[in-house]
C-alpha positions in Angstrom: 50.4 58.8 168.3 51.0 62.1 166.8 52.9 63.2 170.1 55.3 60.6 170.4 58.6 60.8 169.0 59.9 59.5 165.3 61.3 56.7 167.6 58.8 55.8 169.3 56.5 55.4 165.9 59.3 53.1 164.1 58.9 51.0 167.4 55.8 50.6 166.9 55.2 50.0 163.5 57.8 47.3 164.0 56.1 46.0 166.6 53.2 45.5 164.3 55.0 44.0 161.6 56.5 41.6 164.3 53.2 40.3 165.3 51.7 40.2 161.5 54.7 38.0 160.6 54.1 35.4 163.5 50.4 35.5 162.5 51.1 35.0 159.6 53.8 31.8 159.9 51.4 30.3 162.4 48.4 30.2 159.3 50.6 28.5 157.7 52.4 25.9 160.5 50.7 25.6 163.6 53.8 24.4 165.1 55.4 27.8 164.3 54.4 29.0 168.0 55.2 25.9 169.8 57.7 26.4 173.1 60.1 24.5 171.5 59.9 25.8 168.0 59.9 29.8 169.8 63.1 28.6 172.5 65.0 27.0 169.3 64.9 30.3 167.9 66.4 32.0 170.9 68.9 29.9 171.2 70.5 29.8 167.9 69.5 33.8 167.3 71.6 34.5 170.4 74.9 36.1 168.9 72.7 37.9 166.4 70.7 39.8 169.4 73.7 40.1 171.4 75.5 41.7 168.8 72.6 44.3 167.2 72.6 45.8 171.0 76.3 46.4 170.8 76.3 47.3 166.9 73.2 49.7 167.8 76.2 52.3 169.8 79.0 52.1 167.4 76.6 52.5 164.0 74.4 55.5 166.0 77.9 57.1 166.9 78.7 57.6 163.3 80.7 53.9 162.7 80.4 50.8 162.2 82.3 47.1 163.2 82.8 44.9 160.2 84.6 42.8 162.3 82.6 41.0 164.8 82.0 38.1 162.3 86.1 37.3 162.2 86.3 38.1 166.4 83.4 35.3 167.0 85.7 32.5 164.6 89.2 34.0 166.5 87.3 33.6 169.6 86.2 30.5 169.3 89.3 28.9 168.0 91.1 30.2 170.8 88.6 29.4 173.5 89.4 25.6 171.3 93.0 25.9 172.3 92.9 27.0 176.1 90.9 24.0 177.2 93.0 21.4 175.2 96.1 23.3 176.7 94.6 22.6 180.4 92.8 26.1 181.1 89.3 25.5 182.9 86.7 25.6 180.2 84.8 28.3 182.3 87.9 30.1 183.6 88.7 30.4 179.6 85.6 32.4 179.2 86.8 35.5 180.7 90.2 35.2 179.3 88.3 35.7 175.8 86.1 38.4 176.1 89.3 40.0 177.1 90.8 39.2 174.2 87.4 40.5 172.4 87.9 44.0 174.5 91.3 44.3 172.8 90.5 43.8 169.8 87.7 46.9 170.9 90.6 48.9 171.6 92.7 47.9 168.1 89.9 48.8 166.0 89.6 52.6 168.0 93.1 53.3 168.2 93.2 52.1 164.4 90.4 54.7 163.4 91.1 57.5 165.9 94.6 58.0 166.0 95.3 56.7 162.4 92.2 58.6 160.9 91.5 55.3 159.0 87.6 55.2 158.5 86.2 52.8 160.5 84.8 50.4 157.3 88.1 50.2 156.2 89.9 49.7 159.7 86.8 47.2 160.6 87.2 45.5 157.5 90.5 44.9 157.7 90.3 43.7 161.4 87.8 41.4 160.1 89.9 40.0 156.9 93.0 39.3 159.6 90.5 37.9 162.6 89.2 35.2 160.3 92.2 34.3 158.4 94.1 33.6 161.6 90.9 31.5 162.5 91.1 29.6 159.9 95.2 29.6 159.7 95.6 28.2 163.4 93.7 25.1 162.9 94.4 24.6 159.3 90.9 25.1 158.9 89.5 21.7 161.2 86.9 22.0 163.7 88.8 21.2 167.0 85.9 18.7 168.7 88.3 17.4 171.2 86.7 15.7 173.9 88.0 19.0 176.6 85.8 21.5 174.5 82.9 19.9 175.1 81.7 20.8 179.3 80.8 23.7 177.7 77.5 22.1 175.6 76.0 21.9 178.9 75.0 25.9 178.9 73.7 25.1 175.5 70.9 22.6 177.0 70.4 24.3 180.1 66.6 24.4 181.0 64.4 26.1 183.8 61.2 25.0 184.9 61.6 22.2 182.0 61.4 24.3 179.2 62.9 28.0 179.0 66.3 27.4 177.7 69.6 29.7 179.9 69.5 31.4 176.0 66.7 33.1 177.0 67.9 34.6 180.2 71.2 35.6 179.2 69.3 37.4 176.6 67.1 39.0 178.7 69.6 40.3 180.8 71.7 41.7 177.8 68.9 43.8 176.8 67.9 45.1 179.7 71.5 45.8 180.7 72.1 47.7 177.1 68.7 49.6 177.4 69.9 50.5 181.0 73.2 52.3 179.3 71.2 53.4 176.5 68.2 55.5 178.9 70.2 55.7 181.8 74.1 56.5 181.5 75.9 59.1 178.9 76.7 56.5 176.6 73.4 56.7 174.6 73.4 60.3 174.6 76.7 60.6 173.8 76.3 58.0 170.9 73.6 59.9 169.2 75.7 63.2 170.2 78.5 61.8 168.2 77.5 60.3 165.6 75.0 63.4 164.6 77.9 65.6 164.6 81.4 64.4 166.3 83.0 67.5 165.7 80.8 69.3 167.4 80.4 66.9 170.2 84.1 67.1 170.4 84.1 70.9 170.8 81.1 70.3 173.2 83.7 68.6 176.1 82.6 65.1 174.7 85.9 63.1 174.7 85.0 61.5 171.2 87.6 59.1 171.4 87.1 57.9 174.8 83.5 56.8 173.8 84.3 55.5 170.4 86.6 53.1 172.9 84.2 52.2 175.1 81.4 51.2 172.1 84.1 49.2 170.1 85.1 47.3 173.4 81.6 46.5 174.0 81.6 45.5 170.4 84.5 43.2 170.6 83.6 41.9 174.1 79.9 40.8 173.0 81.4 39.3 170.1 84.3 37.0 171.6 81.0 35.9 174.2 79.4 35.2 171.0 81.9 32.9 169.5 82.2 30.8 173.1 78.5 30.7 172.8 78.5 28.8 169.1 81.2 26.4 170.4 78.8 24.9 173.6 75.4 25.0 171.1 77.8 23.1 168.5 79.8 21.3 170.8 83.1 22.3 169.1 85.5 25.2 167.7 84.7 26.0 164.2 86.7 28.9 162.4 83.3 29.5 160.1 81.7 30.0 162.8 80.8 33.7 162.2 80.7 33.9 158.6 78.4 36.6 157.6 77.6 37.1 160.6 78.3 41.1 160.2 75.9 41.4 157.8 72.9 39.6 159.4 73.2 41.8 162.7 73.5 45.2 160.7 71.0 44.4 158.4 68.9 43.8 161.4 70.1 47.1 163.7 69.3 49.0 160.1 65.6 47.5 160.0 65.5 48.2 163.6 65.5 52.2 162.7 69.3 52.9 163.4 70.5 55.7 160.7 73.4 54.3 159.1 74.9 57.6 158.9 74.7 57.7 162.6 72.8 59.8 165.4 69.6 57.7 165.9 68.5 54.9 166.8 67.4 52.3 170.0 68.0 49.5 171.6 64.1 48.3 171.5 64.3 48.9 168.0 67.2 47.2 166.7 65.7 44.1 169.4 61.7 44.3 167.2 64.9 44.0 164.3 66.4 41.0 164.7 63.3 39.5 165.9 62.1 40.2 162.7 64.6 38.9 161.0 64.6 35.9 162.8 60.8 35.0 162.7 61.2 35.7 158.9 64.0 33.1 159.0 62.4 30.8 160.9 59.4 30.9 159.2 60.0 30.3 155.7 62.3 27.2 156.6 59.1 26.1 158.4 57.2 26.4 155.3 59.7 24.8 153.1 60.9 27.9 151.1 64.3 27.7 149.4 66.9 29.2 151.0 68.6 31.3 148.1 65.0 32.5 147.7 64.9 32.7 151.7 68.4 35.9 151.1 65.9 37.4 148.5 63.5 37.9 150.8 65.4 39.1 153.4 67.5 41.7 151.1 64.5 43.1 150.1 63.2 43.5 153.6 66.2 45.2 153.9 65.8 47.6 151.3 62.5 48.7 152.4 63.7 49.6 155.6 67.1 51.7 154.4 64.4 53.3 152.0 61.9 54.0 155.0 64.9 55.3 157.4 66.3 57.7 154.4 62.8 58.8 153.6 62.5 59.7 157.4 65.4 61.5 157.6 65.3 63.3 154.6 61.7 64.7 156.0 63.4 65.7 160.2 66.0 67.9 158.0 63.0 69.5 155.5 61.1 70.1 158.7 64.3 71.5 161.2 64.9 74.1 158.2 61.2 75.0 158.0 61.6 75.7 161.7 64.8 77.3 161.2 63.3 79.5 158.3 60.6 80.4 160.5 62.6 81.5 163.2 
């Protein structure tokens, strides 16, 4: 234990509290661990572990994207409009996680070249994103009879019982873990967002990867949207409110420094799932829902307290070394 690395250990003491919670909830509703309780979960806690993956790159490189709550609502509403103006419900698909790439690229060109931090550029991306939502259907639902081929993804099952949820996240993870162990991108996301200046002045071409995380950002988001509209069978602009919160709340518990230059994709995964089981759990056992936030904002706490204190004690000890030396 003593020779893995401060990673590593988060990992695992997150795995650990994972496994205590679902212990725990099952004491207290047997039907907590039922296949159909555990593939309900997965399906409607899709965006949020879509979305930590992504979020884990941008927050580790020293940023963060306010925006993908507004980007899912845009999303959606537009996916609402291509099939009732006669696009292919599937062929429409594509069309937005292009548009989600874009917005990727607005919110990078907005922070790099206009030197606008990105909580303020993200922000504002997300203010605009879901008041057009909102603006282009007058704030109705569109549930027109077109949108709907789409719900079939939603209820999707293998072997009679593992949801297509479950496999597309599957697949996301293991494709984000790939970037993160075995391309530049995760070391140049740590790399950046420990020091960009010095990154910069080490041939990293800052800007260039800032792009790439934020399109991966956008990209996961706009999938995200489409996603809500087949699970609720229509377009909803509300339906990413908040949304921004939930998934960096959980890439924070998942050990990703919110200052940047740490963090991993296994983490920010144990994360959500906390967050989830947490969710899921206290609705099983009839707790309020106001009380449900508490809860959850304390857990939150805790685990910006436990990440600072961490932190705080790598610098003590690189200047002990440094001292020594």
């Amino acid at each position: 234990m003593s020779k893995l690395g401060r990673s590593s250990k988060q990992n695992i003491v997150l795995l650990i509290i994972l496994v205590a919670l679902c212990v725990f909830f099952f004491s207290q509703n047997d039907r907590f661990i039922s296949m159909r309780n555990m593939m309900s979960m997965v399906r409607q806690s899709l965006p949020n572990l879509l979305l930590a993956c992504s979020m884990m790159f941008v927050i580790a490189s020293g940023a963060i994207d306010l925006s993908v709550g507004g980007v899912m609502g845009l999303s959606a509403m537009f996916y609402g409009y291509l099939c009732i103006w006669g696009v292919n419900p599937w062929l429409a698909i594509p069309i937005i996680m292009v548009f989600g790439a874009g917005i990727g690229v607005l919110n990078t060109v907005i922070m790099e070249k206009l030197k606008i931090p990105a909580i303020m550029a993200t922000l504002a991306t997300w203010i605009i994103t879901a008041g057009m939502a909102l603006t282009v259907c007058n704030a109705i639902p569109i549930s027109d009879e077109l949108v709907k081929p789409i719900t079939a993804w939603n209820s999707m099952k293998f072997f009679d019982s593992i949801p297509l949820a479950l496999f597309i996240v599957v697949a996301v993870i293991i494709v984000f873990i790939f970037l993160e162990k075995k391309t530049l991108l995760g070391k140049y996301a740590i790399a950046i967002g420990g020091n960009d200046s010095a990154a910069y002045y080490a041939g990293i071409n800052v800007f260039k990867m800032r792009m790439i995380f934020f399109i991966l950002s956008g990209v996961i988001a706009a999938f995200s949207g489409i996603w809500q509209v087949g699970r609720l069978g229509s377009a909803d602009p509300t339906i990413g409110v908040g949304m921004e919160f939930s998934v960096i709340a959980a890439v924070i518990l998942g050990g990703v420094n919110i200052k940047g230059g740490e963090g991993t994709i296994l983490g920010v995964v144990i994360g959500t799932l906390i967050l989830m089981i947490l969710t899921n759990g206290m609705q099983m056992m009839g707790i309020d829902s106001f009380f449900q936030q508490i809860v959850t904002g304390i857990v939150l706490y805790v685990a910006v307290l436990v990440n600072s204190l961490g932190g705080a004690k790598k610098k003590i000890n690189k200047k002990m070394v440094a001292a020594k030396e």
